[in-house]
Structure formats: C-alpha cells, structure tokens
N, C-alpha and C positions, 0 to 999 in steps of 0.2 A: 504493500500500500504506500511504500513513502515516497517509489516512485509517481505517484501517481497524484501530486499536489493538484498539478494544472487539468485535471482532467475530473470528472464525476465518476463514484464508485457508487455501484448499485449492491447490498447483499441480499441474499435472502438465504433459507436454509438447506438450499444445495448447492448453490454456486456463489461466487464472488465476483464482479467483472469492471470494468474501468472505460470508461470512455470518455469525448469533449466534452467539456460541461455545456449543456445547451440554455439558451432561454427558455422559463416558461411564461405564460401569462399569469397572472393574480385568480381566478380561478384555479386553474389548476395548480399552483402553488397553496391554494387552500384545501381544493381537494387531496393533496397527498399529507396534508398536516404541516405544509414546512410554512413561514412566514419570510416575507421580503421585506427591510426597512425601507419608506420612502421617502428620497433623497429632499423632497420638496415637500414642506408641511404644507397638508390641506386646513387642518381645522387647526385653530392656537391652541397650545398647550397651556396649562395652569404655571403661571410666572408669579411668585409670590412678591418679588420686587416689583413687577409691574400690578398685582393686583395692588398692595401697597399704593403707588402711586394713579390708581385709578380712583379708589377711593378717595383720593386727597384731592383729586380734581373732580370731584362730585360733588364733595364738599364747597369746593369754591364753585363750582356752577351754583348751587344752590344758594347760596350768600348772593350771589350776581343776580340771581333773578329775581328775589327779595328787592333789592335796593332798585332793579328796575322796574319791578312793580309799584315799589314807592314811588317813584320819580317819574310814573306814569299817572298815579295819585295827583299827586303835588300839581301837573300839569293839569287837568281836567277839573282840580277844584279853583286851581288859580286862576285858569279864563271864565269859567264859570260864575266865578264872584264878580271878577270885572266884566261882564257884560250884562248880567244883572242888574249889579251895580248903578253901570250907564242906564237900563232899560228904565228900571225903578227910579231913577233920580231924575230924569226928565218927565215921565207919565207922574211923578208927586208933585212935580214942582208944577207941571201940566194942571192937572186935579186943583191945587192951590190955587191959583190964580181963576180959573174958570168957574170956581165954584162962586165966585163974585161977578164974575162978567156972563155967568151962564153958556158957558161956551163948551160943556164937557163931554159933547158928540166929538168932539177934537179931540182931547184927551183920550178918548176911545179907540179913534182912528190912526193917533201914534201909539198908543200900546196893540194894537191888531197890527200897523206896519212893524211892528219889534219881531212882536211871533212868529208873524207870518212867514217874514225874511227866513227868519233862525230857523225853524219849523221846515220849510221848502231845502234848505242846506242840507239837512241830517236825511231828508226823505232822497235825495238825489243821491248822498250816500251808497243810502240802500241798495240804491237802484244797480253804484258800481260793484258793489256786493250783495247781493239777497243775505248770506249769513248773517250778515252784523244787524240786523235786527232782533227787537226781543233784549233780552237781558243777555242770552246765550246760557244761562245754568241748565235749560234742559238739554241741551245741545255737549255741554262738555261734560254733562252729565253722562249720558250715552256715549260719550268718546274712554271715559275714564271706566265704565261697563265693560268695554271690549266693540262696542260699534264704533266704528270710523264714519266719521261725517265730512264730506269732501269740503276742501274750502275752508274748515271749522277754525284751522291753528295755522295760517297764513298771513304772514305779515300784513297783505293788506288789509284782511277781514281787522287785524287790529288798526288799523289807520282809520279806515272806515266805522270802527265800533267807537274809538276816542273822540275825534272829534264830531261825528255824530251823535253822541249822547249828553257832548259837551254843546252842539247847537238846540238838542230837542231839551233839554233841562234848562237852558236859558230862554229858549222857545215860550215857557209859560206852561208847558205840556205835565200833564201829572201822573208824570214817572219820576225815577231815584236813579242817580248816577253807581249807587251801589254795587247792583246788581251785574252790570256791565265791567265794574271792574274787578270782578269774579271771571269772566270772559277773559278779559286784558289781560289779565295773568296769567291765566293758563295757558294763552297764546306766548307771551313771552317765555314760558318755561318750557314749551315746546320749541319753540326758534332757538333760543339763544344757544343752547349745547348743540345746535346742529351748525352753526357759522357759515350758514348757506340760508338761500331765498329765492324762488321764483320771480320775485319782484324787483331782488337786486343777481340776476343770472351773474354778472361780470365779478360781484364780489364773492369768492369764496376762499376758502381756507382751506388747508390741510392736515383737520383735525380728525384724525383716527379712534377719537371715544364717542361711547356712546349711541353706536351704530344698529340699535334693536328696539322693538316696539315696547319692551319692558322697561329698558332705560327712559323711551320718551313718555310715554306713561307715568312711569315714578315723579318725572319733571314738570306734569302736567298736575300732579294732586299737588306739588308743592307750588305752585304756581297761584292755581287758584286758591287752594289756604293763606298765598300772601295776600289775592285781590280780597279777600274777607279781613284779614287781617289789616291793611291798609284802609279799607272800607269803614271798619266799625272800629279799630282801636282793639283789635280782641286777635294778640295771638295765636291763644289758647282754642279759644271759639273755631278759627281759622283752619286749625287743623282738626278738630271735632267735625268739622262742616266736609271735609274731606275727605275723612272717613265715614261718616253716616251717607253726605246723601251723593258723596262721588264717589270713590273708588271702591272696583269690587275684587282687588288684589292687593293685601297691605301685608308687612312683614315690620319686624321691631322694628330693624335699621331706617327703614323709610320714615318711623313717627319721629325720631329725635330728628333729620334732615327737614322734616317739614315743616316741625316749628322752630327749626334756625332760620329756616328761610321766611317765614310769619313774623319772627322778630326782628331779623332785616327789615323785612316790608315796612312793620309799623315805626321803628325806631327811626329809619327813613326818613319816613312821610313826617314825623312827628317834629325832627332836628331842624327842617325846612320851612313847615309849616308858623313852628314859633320864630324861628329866627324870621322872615319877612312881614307877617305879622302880627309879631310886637318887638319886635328887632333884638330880640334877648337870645341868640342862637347860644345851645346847648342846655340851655331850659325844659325844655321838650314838655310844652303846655300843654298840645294840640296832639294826641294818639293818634287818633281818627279823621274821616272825612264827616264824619257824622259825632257828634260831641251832646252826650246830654245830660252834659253838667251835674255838679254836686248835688244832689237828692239832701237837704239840711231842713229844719224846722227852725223857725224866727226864734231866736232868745227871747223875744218879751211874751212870746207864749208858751208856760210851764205846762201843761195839758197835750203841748201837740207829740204825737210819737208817728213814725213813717208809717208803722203797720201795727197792730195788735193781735193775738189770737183770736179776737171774735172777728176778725176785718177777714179771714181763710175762706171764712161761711157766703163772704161774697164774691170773693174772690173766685170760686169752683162756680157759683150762678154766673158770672162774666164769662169766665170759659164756656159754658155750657153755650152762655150767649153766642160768646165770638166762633167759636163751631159752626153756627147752626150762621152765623154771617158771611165765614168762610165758606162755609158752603152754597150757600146761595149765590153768592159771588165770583164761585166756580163754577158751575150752573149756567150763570149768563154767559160767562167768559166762554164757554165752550160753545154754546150754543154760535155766536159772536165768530166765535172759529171756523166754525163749520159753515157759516153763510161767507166768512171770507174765502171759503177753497173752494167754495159753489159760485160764486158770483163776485167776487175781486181780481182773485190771481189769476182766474186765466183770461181775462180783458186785458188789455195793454196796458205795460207798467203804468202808464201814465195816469191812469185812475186811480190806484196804491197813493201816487204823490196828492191827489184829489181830495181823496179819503184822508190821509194825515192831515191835509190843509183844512178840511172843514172840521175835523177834532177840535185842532189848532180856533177856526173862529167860532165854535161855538163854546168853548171853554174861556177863550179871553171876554168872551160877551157876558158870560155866566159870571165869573170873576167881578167884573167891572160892575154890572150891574146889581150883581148880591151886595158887594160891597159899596155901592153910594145908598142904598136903595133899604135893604133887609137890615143891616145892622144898628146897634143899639148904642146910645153914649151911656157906659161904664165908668165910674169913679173910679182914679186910682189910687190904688193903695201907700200908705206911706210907706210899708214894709220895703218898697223898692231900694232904701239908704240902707240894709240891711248888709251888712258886711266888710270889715274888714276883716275877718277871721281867715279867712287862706284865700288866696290869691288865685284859684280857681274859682271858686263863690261869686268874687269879687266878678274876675271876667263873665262868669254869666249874668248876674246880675247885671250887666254895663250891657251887653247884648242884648237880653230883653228887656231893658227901658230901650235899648234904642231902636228896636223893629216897631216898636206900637204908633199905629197911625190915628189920628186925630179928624178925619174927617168927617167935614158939616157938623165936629163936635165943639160945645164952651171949654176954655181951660179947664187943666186940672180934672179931664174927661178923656177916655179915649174910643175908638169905634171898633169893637171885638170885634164885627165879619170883616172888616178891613183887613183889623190886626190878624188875622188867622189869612186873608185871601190874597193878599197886597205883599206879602213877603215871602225868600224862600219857604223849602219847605222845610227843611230844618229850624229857622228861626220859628215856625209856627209849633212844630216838636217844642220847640223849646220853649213857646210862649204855656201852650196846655201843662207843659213841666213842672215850671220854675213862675209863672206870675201869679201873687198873689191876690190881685185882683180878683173878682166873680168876672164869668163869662155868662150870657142870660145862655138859660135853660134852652129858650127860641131857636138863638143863634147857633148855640150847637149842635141840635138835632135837626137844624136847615143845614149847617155847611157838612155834619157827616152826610147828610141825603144824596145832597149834590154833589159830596166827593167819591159816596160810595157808586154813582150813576159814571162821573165822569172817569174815573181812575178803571172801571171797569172794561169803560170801551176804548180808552186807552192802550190798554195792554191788547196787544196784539196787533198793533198798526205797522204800517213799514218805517219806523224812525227806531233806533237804538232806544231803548228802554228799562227798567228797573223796577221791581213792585216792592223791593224792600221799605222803601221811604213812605211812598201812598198810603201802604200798609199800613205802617206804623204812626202816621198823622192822621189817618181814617181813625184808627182804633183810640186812637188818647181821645180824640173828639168826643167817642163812646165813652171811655172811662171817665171824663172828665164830666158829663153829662150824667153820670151814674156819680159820683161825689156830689155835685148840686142837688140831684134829690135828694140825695139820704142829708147832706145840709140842711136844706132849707126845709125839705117837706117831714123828716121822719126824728129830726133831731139829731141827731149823732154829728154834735158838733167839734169831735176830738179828730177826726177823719183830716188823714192830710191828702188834699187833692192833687200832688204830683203822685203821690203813690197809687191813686187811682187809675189815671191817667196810664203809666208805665203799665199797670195792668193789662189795662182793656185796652192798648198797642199790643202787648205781646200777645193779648187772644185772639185779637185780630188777627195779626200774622201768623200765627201760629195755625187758626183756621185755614187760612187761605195755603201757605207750603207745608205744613204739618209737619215739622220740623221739629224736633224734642228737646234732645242733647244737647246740640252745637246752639242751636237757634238760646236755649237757659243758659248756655257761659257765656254766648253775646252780646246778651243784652247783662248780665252782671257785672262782665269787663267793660262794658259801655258806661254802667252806671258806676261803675268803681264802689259799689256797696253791699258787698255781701250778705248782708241782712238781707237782702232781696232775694236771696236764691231758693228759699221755701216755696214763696209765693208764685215767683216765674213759673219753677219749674211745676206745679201745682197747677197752676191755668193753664201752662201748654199741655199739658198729658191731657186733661179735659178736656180743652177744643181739639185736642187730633184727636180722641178717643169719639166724640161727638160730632168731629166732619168726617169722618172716616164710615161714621155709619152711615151715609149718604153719596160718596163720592170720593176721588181719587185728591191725593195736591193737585194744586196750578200746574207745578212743574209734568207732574208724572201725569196729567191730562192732553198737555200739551208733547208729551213722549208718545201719548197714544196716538194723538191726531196725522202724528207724522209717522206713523206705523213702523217706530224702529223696535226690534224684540232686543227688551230692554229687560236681562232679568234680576228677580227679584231679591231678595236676602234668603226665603227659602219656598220648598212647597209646603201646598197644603198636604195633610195628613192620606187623603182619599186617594192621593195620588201615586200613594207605593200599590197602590192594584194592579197599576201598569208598570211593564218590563221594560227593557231597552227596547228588544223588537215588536214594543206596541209602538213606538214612538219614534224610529230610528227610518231611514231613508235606503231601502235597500235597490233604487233605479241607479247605478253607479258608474261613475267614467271614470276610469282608471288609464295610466301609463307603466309598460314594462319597463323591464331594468336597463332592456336595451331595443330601444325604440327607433324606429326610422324619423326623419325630421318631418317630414309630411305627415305621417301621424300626429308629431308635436302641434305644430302649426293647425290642424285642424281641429283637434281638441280646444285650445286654445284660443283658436277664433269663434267656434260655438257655445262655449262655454262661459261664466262668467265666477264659475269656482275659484277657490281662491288656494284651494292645496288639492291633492291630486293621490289615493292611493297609489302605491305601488305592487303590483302582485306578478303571478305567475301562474298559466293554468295547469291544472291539473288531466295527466294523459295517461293513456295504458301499453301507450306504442310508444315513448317518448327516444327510445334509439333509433327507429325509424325513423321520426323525423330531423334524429342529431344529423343524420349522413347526409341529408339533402340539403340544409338549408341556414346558412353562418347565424343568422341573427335568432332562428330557434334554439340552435345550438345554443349559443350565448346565454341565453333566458333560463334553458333548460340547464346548463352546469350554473348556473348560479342560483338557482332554486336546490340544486344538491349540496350544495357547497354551504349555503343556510341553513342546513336543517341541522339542529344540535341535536345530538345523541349519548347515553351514559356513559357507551364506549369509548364514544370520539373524543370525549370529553375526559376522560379516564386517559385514553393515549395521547394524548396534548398534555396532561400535567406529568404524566409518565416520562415523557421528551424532556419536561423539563428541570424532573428529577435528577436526572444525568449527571448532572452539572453539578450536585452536592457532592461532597469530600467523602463523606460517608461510602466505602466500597460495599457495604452489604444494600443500600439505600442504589447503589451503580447496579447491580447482581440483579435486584429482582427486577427493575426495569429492563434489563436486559433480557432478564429469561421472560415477562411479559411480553416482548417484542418480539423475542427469537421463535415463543409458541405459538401465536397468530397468524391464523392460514391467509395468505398474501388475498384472498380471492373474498375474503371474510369481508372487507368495508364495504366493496362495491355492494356484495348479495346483501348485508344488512340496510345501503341506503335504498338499494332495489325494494330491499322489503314494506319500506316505511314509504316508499311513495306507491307501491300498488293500492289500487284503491279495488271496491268492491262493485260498483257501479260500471255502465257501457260508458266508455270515453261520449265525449259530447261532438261536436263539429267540428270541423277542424279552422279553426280561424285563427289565422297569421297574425302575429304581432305588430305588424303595419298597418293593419287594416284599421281605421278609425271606428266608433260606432256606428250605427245603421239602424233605420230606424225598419227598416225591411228583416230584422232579426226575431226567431223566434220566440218564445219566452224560453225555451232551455238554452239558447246561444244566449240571448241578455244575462240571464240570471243561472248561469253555469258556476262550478266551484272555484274559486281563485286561491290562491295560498297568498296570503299577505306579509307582506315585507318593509313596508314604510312609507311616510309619506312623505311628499314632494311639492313645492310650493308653488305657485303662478309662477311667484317672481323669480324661482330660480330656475324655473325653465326658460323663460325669456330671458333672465342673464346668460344662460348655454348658448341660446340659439346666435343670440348678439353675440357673443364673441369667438362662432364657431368653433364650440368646443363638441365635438363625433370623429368619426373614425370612418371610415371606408368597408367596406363587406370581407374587401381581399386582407386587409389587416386585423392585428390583434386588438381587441379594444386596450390593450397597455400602450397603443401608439396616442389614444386618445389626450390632447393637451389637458394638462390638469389648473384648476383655476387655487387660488389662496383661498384664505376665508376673506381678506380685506380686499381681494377681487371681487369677489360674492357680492360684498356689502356695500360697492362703491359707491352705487346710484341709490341708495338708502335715503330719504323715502319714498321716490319719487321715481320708481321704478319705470322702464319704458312700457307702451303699452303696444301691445302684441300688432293692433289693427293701424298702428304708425310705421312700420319697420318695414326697411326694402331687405326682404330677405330671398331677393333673385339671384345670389351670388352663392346661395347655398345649394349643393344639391339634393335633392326630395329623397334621395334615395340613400345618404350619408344614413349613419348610426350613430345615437345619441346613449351613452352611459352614466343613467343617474344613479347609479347606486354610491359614488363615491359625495354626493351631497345631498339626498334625501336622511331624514331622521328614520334610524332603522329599530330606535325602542320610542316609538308615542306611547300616550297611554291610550289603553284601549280595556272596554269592558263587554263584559259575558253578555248573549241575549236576553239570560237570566236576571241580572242586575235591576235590582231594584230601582224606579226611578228619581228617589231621594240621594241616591249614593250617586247617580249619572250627575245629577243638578250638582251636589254638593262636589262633585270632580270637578265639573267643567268649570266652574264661577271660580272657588277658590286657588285653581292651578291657572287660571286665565287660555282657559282653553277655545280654538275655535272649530275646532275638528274632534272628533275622539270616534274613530274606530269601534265597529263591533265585530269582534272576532271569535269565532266557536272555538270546541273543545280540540278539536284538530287544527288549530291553524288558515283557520279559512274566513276570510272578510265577510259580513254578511250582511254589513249597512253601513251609515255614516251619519253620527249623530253630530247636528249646527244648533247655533243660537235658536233659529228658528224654531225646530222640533221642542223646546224647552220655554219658550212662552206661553205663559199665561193662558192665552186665546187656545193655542195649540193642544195643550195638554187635555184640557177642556174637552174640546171636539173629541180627543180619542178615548178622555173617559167616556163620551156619550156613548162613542161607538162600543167600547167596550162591557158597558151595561144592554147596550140593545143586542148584543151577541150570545150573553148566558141565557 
C-alpha cells in the first residue's frame, strides 16, 4: 500500500487493488459514506468574534433609531405649533376685532382658507402614497404578525406620513399626530439598519448586517415602541405596546433593546423639546408630545384627595360606559369603511381629496360656529395663581391660563366651547385636566356630541391621521361631564374633577383600541402618578371586557376590512376537533432537487407562493429510469442519499471511531467493517424505498404542472426534503447558477450566503427578468440552498399545537408530513385565520 499514495485503494474481503484516484460527485460521495470538504463556504459559520461584534452593532442600530425617532418627534411637533400658532393668532385676532364691527363671516373664511390649504397638502400626500394614510398601527400591526404590507416601511410612505399628518393636525382636522408616529418609527427602524432606499437608489452602503426578515422585524417592534415612547413620554408603555398589540415573535434579548431604544426616543425628544422651549436645555421638562401635567389638588382645599375608594364604584360604571361608546363608535366607523371601499376608492382619486376637503369645511364650520354661538361665559377661578410648588405645576398652570378664550365674554369671564374648540387638542386635554374652573354641564355634552360625530368620520379619510388624541379629548369631555353631576347635582363635593376627566379619557380609549397593558402604563407615565394605576387599569379591563362583547378594536376592525389573516394570541378551545389535514392545503407545487430552468420559470410565473417544497417521487422501477435519463438520475441518487438509516448511521460514527487512540475502540470498527457484505447498503436502501403500491405515471421532473393531470398524477406520493424560497430561486436563475445535462451537477457555480442575501429586501421579480440568455433546458440544483430541516407536523396534530408552532416560531410555511416521509399538505397564515378555521369547523360538524 505505501506505494500507492497517489492512486485510490479499494478493499474489501477478498481482494485488495489500487488505482487513479478519480473524481466523484457529492452524491455519490454520500452515497458510499465518504464526505468532501468544500473549498468555498456556502452558508456562514458561527464566529463568536463576529457574533460579539454583531450584537454590539444592534445595539447601536437601536440607540440610532430611538434618537431618530425622537428627532422625527421634535420635527412634527415643532411645525405643528408654528403653524397653529400662525392659524390661531390671526383667526383671534380676526374674531376680536369683528366681533365689534360685525364682520365674523370673514373671520370664518380665513380660518376655512387655513384648513383648507393644510387639509388639500396632506390629502395630495396621500394621493403620492395611498399607505400613509390612517394612523398606520393596523398596518405595522400586521407587518410585525408576519404579513408584509407592500409600500408599509418605505422611506417615502414616511415622508409622506410626517408631513402629512403635520398639514392635516394643523389643518383643524380631529385627528392626533400620535398615532402616526407609531408608523414613523417603525419605518425608521426598518430603513435605517438596511443603509439603502428605493427613493434614494444612488445612495447605498456596504453594510453586511442585518440581512433577514427577523432582524428587520426585531427593528420594527423597536421602532414603533420608540414612536409610543416619543409620543406619550412612556418608555415603559412603549414597549408594552409592542409587545401586546404588535409583535407576534418576542425573545428576552429583544425587550431590554427595545426599551433602550424607547429611552432614546423619549430622552431625545424631551432634551430638545425643553431646550427650545424654555431654552433651559438639559432640563428635560417636556417627555412627550402629549404632556398632561401634574395631577395636584389646591393647598387651600384640605378635603380635596385625586381619588378615594368609594370614587372605584364609579369609576367601573365609566368603563362600562366608555365600552358600550367604544363600541358604538366602532360601529359607525366601520360601517363609514365599508361605504368608502363601495363608493370612494374606486372613483378617481380625486374624490378621496373631495371627501377630506368637505370633512375639513364642515368641521371648521362646526368649530366656529359652536364656539361664537353654543358657549357659555364661565367665571374664572382664582385657583389659576396656584403654584409655585414644582416647576412642572407651574408650566401647566401658565398653559392653561393661557389657551382660555374670552369670546363675546365680560372680564374676568371666559367662553368654555371656545376654550375646548378654538385651541389645540392637547391644550383642550389639558384644559378638562388641570382648570379649575366649572365647565357648564351644556357645553360639554354638546362639544362631546359633536366631537364624538366629527372624530368619527374623521378617521378613515385619505389625510395621515391618529385617534389616540380625539380619543382621549372625546373621553375627558365625558369624565368631566360625569364630575359636574355628581358636583352639582348628587353632592359629592370632595370629587377632584381632573381625576374624573383622566378616567373617562382612558375608557374612552380604551373602548374604542381595547388596549389593556400598554395602553395602563401610558397613561400613568403620562400622568407621572402612580396612585392612578388602580383606577386606569380598573376602567380599561371594563371597557374592553364591555366593547369586546359587541365588537372587535378600531384597529383589528380595520385588519378585517382589508382582509389581511392576521393571527390571533391563540385559538378557541373547539378548535382542537380539527387536525392538521382538516385545515392544511394538500393542491401543491413543488420543485425537484434538480430541476430544468423552464420548469423554474414557469412555476414561478404562475405562481405567486412564496416558498416552494422540495421532494422527490416515489417509483418501483427507479433503475430503469436511472439509465435513461441525467436529470432522473440526479433526483433519484439524491432521494437515496437522504434517507437516514440505523445502519448508515451506525457506519458513519463507526468511520469515525477510527481515529480514536484506543486500539480495541480501532478493532471493533474494523471487524464491523470487514463483516458487512459489500452488496448489504444498496439491498437495505432498495428495501426502504420499495413501496407496496402500483408506481403512478410516469412524469419527468421538467415537466411543470398541468392542469390536464389526473387526481393520482396531482396528488401522487412525494418524499419530502425541504423547502425553497421564491427568492432564492430567482437569485439562481439571475445569476445562472445550473449545470448542463452532459455535466456533473459538482460543475454547478456555487453562490455565498452574502451572495444569497444581496438584493435583501427587494428581491427581483421573476415577470421583470430577461432570462433569454439562459437555456430552458440547463439544470438547476437546489439542494445546496433550500432548508432541508423546517418544521413540519403530523396530519394528526392537533390544531392548537399547528397555531401555537406557527405564531411563536414566526412561521410562514410548515409542512405536513406522514409517518413515512411523505409531504401531504402545506399549512399558510391563511389556513389559521379566524374566518378559516370556522368554515372547516362547520364542515367538520356537518360531516359526523
């Protein structure tokens, strides 16, 4: 043997012989047990220095999208004041003057030209974006589910979502900038770790992290927990909100990333915020976009407390209330919905701009005229000089003295439907908060009337919008209206009426997105008072326990209208009756391991799947067909070559026993080897692929589907072996990676993993490609980039363990596969909706 370095020796237990060492292919170097290292890594290896330093740059993405979420804050609340600002400073100064010379059809007609301008900006928006309307939470909603929403996390849907929300909120329109920048952040945490754009093609980077739909996902929950976090002043909240009502894949590591990046966001927005206004930068006065001041009772009133244990008993009748308001007001809205996708959207955009605009004038009408007209002159209080105590007190107090309007009132008076209709809407939040004034009874159960009418048909127009704000000014109106009776009419004169207020806001809202958790630390980081958090969280479980038995949230209303199968936290109980193969999709298109390119391409243009089993059929002649024909061959030694057996699996660790020190551990491997009849692997894998059944047709692995196929040719046995992406078959075909008939598939070019991922996420689309330079007739080898372990379950599987797979592993595909190895459906998002499971419980009761 020593002469025989350069050459291959073959033994076996009668002869010994020596010849060239030849090539083999990767098959058959599987099939005889040996392994070939390859030269060129396909998939990366686990780098502990580079996992190190991936995580360290996740880190800083996440701090980076924080502070640009702030600074997306800062910008939207800053022109928002100053255009306001300007609007309200000439339509008062307007009002003043005319209200002497009788001139205030003018006054009208410059606040309807303010609007209307603003108003027509944000709707043309739209128009360059359809996405950026709406608030977008149902939308990133479903993106962070596992639906892809096209368009949803594109730089310009955020261009279009900022400063559209930044025209329809100064517009006069009664929406919240809130909610949109719950959108903006998720967009930013989706872009910025990718250092590419659509919008900007020519700039791009060459940055190698980050390149999978789990990393942008992770980027997206922390995103939008900053836009909450920026929004409300509530880190905490922020990420609560991310987890309940967005993401349906969370792991430790992700919650401490996502409130670094919540704490960037707010600390941000908050460093900026007070440094410009009140020029004390590093102060950090201002948390939020939304601020609602110190919750305090007057020092010259001993008697007054925020809340009492008897005040609980009404607090749960408010929820009951704001439930049953929520619901009615999802109700409309839906209704509202449904005549827009009947009778709006498919008219020419230009009626969407129509529709916004007459929102737009009949809300500034309503406005204007409640407020010269409906309101009442209220004494004010002297309590307003209340404060020097902290320097947060103080700013609100100086805030709401200075939004109260006075119109057509005597000194020392001021006009409450004004004060509530004539300022933002935050200053109006704040006025129902913090003034200690009465507001008449009248006027607030006119202006909720008219806010709860107008805020209604609001939402859902083509202008960027937000219902957190409306919400929560709709609902104080209520609470505050519920403190004046028990005042005035029932006695209960120890009742502090901001604590009312805060209430009957939160069951408000709380009705309308049903919202638990996140939505009870929001508003107690808002409110910086912890004493509150019995009561919040007390009224919110009541209105969503009480809208819930009527109807769905806003949000998840507005999921249904647009038919994304969005699923749920879990199923109902009824629904372990069905199996997998009650529910599962057994009409199936499949690609071989080694496929012709016009197979590819026709699958691929018919199709609009988004992964693709891999199998191989099952035959009873399969040497027959090895001799005649390369690409069977192929298919067929690589379906043998797959099959694990105890044997095979016994002589692979046998092999590589060898190599121990141990001479007795050398010996029995040896004599295991030496006594194994050479003829033994082939007959045992012969064994395992005879099957009992008549072979089926014979149909070539070229051949695409047909719809001319019988039911035994459609639905014939495949042995299953992995699945295969859209995208990484049109990355193959793009950069011709096949082989020819006459060659080994080992000639086939092999691609990297960061070749794989290059066009990440914006993969080419199959019906754009000139693929005339390829021939039809080449062979395609995807086995070396299809996942060859997915998860996959028994037809047997209960359908609580399929749901509970698919949601918490972020699944979009899962395989059903029998007790032999054989594919027998494909369970989607689809199969696992709501609607879906439904229908085939019915069917599966009208069956026993």
């Amino acid at each position: 043997m020593a002469g025989c370095r350069g050459s291959l020796c073959c033994c076996c237990r009668w002869c010994c012989c020596c010849g060239e060492r030849e090539t083999r292919t990767p098959e058959e170097l599987t099939i005889l047990g040996e392994t070939q290292e390859e030269e060129d890594e396909i998939l990366p290896r686990k780098d502990y220095e580079k996992g190190r330093r991936y995580e360290a740059v996740k880190w800083m993405m996440v701090f980076a999208i924080g502070v640009c979420t702030g600074l997306v804050g800062l910008f939207v609340d800053f022109f928002v004041r100053l255009f306001t600002q300007l609007k309200f400073g000439v339509v008062q100064a307007s009002v003043e003057e005319c209200s002497q010379k009788g001139c205030l059809a003018l006054s009208l007609l410059e606040l309807l030209g303010f609007n209307l301008t603003f108003v027509f900006f944000a709707s043309l928006l739209v128009l360059i974006e359809p996405v950026a309307a709406g608030s977008g939470i149902p939308e990133i909603k479903c993106y962070l589910n596992g639906v892809k929403v096209p368009g949803i996390v594109r730089l310009r849907t955020l261009l279009c979502k900022v400063f559209g929300v930044l025209f329809s909120v100064a517009g006069g329109l009664f929406v919240g900038k809130e909610g949109p920048m719950i959108h903006s952040g998720a967009v930013v945490g989706a872009g910025l770790p990718q250092f590419q754009s659509l919008s900007l093609r020519k700039i791009q980077f060459n940055f190698p992290y980050f390149r999978s739909d789990r990393d942008k996902r992770d980027f997206v929950s922390a995103g939008a927990a900053a836009g909450v976090a920026a929004a409300f002043g509530a880190p905490i909240g922020g990420t609560l909100f991310s987890l309940e009502e967005g993401s349906s894949f969370w792991n430790q590591g992700l919650t401490w990333k996502v409130l670094f990046c919540s704490m960037s966001a707010t600390f941000t927005l908050n460093f900026f915020r007070s440094g410009i206004q009140f020029g004390s930068w590093g102060s950090f006065q201002l948390p939020g976009l939304l601020n609602f001041g110190e919750f305090k009772c007057s020092d010259s009133d001993k008697k007054c407390h925020l809340w009492t244990a008897m005040d609980l008993g009404f607090f749960v009748v408010m929820g009951v209330v704001g439930g049953l308001l929520g619901a009615t007001f999802n109700c409309l809205n839906k209704r509202l919905a449904k005549y827009r996708v009947r009778n709006v959207h498919p008219k020419p955009k230009l009626v969407r701009v129509l529709e916004s605009l007459l929102v737009s004038l009949v809300t500034t009408v309503v406005v204007f005229v409640a407020s010269m007209v409906l309101g009442e002159c209220r004494q004010m209080s002297s309590a307003s000089q209340v404060g020097n105590d902290s320097f947060a007190l103080q700013v609100t107090s100086e805030e709401v003295n200075s939004s109260i309007k006075t119109f057509f009132c005597p000194n020392e008076t001021y006009n409450d439907m004004a004060t509530l209709f004539f300022n933002s809407q935050e200053s109006g939040i704040l006025q129902l908060f913090h003034q200690d004034s009465t507001f008449s009874p009248i006027t607030l159960a006119l202006f909720f009337v008219l806010y709860f009418v107008l805020a209604c048909w609001t939402y859902g127009i083509s202008v960027p919008s937000g219902l957190f704000v409306p919400s929560l000014l709709c609902g104080a109106a209520f609470g505050r209206l519920v403190a004046n009776v028990l005042k005035s009419y029932v006695g209960l004169g120890h009742i502090y009426s901001g604590t009312f207020a805060l209430i009957g806001a939160a069951a408000f809202l709380g009705g309308v997105v049903r919202m638990s958790i996140s939505l009870t630390v929001i508003l107690i980081e808002s409110t910086s008072e912890i004493t509150y958090g019995l009561p919040i969280m007390v009224t919110l479980m009541v209105a969503k326990w009480t809208g819930d038995f009527f109807n769905k949230g806003i949000y998840d209303i507005h999921v249904g209208l647009r038919g994304v199968p969005l699923l749920e936290w879990e199923t109902e109980v009824e629904m372990d009756k069905l199996r997998a193969s009650d529910i599962m999709e057994p009409n199936l298109t499949y690609v071989y391991p080694h496929t012709r390119i016009q197979s590819l391409v026709s699958i691929l243009r018919t199709t609009v799947h988004h992964a693709f089993p891999v199998v191989t059929e099952n035959r009873g002649n399969e040497k027959e067909f090895m001799k005649g024909n390369q690409l069977i061959s192929n298919n067929i030694k690589y379906k043998k070559c797959s099959i694990l057996t105890r044997a095979g699996e016994q002589r692979r660790r046998s092999q590589s026993m060898k190599s121990y020190p141990s001479s007795e551990l050398r010996n029995v491997c040896d004599e295991h080897v030496t006594s194994e009849d050479p003829g033994e692997k082939e007959d045992l894998l012969q064994q395992m692929l005879e099957r009992r059944y008549t072979p089926y047709p014979n149909l070539y692995p070229d051949q695409s589907p047909s719809e001319d196929w019988t039911m035994e040719e459609r639905f014939r046995p495949l042995t299953f072996h992995g699945l295969i992406l859209r995208s990484q078959l049109v990355t193959l075909l793009v950069r011709g990676v096949c082989y020819s008939e006459s060659q080994s598939s080992a000639s086939q070019p092999r691609l990297s993993y960061a070749e794989m991922a290059e066009d990440y996420p914006r993969y080419p689309d199959i019906h754009d490609l000139d693929l005339t330079l390829l021939n039809p007739r080449m062979i395609v080898d995807v086995t070396p980039y299809m996942n060859p372990a997915p998860f996959t379950v028994s037809p047997n599987t209960h359908v609580s363990q399929v749901f509970n797979l698919f949601r918490t592993m972020g699944l979009r595909h899962l395989p059903v596969v029998n007790a032999v190895g054989e594919i027998v459906g494909v369970i989607t998002r689809h199969n696992l909706t709501r609607e879906f499971l439904q229908a085939r419980l019915r069917q599966h009761y009208q069956s026993l």
